[in-house]
N, C-alpha and C positions, 0 to 999 in steps of 0.2 A: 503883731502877736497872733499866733493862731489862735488861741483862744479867743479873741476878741472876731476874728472872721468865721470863726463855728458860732456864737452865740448872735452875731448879726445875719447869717446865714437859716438858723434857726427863729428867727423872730419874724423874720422877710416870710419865712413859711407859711407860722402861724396866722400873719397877717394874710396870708393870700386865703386860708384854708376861711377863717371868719368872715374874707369879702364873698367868698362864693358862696359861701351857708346863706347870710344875710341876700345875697341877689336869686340866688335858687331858693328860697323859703317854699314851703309846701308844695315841692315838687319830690318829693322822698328821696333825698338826700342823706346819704349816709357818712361818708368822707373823702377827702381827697387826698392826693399825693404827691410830692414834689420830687422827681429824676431827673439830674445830668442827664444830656446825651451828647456824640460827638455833634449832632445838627443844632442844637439846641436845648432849652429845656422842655421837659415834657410835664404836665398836668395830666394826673389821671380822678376823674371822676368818678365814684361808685354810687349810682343810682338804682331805683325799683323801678324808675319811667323812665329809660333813656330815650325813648322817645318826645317828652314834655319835655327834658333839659336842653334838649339838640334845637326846638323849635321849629318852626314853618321855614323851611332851606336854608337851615341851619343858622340862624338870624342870632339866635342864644349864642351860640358859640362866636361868630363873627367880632358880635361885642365883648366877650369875653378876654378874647383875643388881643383887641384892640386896648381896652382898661389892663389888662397885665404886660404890656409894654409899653404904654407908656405910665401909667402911676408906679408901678411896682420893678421898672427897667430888667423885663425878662428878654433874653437874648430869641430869635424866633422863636413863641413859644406852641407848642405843638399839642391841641386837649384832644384825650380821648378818653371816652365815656364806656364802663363796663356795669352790665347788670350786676345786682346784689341776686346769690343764688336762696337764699330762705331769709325772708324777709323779718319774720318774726323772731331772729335768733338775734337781729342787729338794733342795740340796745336803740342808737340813736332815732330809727324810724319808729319804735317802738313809744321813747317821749315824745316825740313828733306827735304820733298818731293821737298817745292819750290828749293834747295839748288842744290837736284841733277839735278833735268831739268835746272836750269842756268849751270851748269857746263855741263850738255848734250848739251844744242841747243848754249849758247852762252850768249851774255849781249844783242844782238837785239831784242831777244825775250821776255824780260822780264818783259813787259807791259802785255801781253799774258798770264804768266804762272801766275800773280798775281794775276786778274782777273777771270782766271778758279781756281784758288786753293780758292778764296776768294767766288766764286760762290758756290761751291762744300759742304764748311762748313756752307752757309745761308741755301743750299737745305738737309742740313743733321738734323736742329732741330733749328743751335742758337740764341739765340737772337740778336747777333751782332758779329763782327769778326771786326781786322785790321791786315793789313800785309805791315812792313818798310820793305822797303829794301833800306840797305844803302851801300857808297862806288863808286866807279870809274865806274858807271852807268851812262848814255852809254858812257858819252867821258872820256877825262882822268883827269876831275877836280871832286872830291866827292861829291857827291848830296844825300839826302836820299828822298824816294818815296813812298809815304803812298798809300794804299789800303783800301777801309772800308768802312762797311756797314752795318745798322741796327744800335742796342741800347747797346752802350758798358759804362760801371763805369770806369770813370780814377783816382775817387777819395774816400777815402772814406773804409770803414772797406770791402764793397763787394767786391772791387778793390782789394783787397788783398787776400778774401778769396774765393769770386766767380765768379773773372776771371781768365781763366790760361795763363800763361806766357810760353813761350819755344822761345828759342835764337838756333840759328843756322851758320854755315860757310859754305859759297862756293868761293873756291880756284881756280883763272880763273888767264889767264895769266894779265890781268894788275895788279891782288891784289886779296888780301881778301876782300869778299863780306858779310855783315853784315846783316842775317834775323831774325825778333822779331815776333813771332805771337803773337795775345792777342785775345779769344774767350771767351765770355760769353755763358753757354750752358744756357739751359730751367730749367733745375733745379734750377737754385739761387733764392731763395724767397729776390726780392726788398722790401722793407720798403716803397715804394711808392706804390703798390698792399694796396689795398683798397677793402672788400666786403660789397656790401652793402645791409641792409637786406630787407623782402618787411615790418616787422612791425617792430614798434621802443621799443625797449626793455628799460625798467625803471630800473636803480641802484639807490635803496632806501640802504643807507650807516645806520647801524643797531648798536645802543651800543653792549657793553658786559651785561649788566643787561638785557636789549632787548630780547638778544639773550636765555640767561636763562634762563627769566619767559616762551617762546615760546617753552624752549624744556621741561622744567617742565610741560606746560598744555598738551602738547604732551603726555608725558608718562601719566598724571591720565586720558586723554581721551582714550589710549591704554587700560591702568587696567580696568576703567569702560563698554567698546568694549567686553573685555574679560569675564566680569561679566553677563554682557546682554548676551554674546554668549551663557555661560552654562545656564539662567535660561531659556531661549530660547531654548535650544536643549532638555531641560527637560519639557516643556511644550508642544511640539511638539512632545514627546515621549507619553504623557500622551493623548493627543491630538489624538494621530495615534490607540493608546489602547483602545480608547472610540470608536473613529469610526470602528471598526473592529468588537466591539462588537454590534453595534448598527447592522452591516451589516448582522451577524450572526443571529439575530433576527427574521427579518422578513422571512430570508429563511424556520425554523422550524416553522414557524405560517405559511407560506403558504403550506408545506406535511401537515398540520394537518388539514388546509381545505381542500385542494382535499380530504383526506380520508375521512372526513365526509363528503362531496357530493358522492363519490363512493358507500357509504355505506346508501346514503339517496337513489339515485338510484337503488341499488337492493332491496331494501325495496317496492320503488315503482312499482318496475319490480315483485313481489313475489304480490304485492296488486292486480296487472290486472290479471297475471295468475292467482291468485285463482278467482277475479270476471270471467272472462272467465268460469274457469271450473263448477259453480256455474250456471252460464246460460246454458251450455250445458247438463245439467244434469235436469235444469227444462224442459227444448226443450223436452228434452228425457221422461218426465213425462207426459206431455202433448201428445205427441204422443200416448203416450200408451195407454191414457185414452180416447182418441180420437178413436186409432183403436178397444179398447173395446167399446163401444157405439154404431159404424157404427157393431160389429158383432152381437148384440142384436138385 
């Protein structure tokens, strides 16, 4: 049954994801991932210290390696380890963190550590955080102790898919101590976000005949578009052939007037010199006749 090899396929997961939480402990471990590949399966590791998981030449991993194929019969299995990019948004390092400072300072202090761990995750982006902390806090009857602040979903599809959850233990001597974070980061799109526009936009609701006769007139105003375009490119052709000609025109009409003034001007220039030489030459008869007379 396929059912039955997705829920054994899913279990086999789980099982690998709690041996490496439990082997990586306080190395800030956030979670893991299980991908098919055609080589093999692949392990991805999301750590804050990928350098403490990987160990002195890579000795962490080696063993790794070695326990998931043979307890867990992983086909070559191939781990790679990728930094967490904000650390304080990922719930699980978050009860990590608060876990190990209770078991560092004590159960006095841990009004203190709640309050800066719960400060720490509002100054990082989110929209809300809380942090229980339950169990033999401070005296020895069990209380549990809320921290929270901002805009968290307890209910609801978000609440499931975009708030994170991570559960954590700290081991003190009167007991186990019980930490839950739950952070809603900046990315969840609410369904109460609302934009509003500055004009109001009209949905006129259109049949199917509507819709057909509108894209029928569409295409015959396209064809007729295309029609006008050629007899218009071809008129504007014919158009541009006339004016060209017309332009050439008057160029050869105006050389043919300057030559005829050029040519009416030495006409006129050939009229005075010969009037000129005409009167000097009567000048010149006159004289003569003149100085015959005075010689008589």
């Amino acid at each position: 049954m396929i059912e039955r090899t997705i829920v054994s396929e899913k279990l086999k997961e789980f099982q690998i994801q709690e041996y490496i939480s439990s082997t990586l402990r306080n190395m800030g471990l956030s979670h893991v991932k299980l991908q098919k590949t055609p080589l093999g399966d692949k392990v991805v590791i999301y750590a804050a210290r990928p350098g403490i998981v990987v160990g002195r030449k890579g000795s962490n991993i080696k063993l790794l390696t070695k326990v998931l194929r043979s307890k867990f019969n992983l086909e070559n299995p191939q781990i790679e380890i990728s930094e967490v990019p904000n650390v304080n948004l990922d719930a699980k390092m978050v009860a990590e963190k608060v876990a190990n400072s209770l078991e560092r300072f004590g159960i006095q202090r841990f009004k203190g550590v709640g309050h800066k761990s719960l400060g720490e995750v509002m100054r990082a982006g989110a929209l809300g955080a809380e942090i229980l902390i339950s169990g033999k806090v401070p005296s020895s009857r069990a209380k549990s102790w809320r921290f929270y602040q901002g805009y968290l979903k307890k209910s609801g599809d978000i609440a499931l898919t975009g708030v994170r959850i991570a559960y954590a233990t700290a081991y003190l001597k009167l007991g186990a101590v019980g930490i839950q974070v739950r952070i809603m980061p900046k990315e969840t799109i609410l369904p109460d976000d609302i934009t509003i526009l500055d004009e109001p936009i009209e949905i006129i609701e259109e049949t199917d005949i509507e819709i057909e006769a509108k894209t029928s007139k569409k295409s015959a105003k396209k064809s007729a578009t295309k029609k006008t375009s050629k007899k218009s490119t071809k008129k504007s052709t014919k158009k541009v052939v006339k004016k060209e000609e017309k332009v050439e025109k008057p160029k050869v009409t105006k050389v043919k007037e300057t030559k005829a003034e050029e040519k009416a001007e030495s006409k006129e220039t050939k009229k005075v010199s010969e009037k000129k030489v005409v009167e000097t030459e009567v000048k010149k008869e006159e004289k003569a006749s003149e100085e015959k007379v005075e010689t008589k």
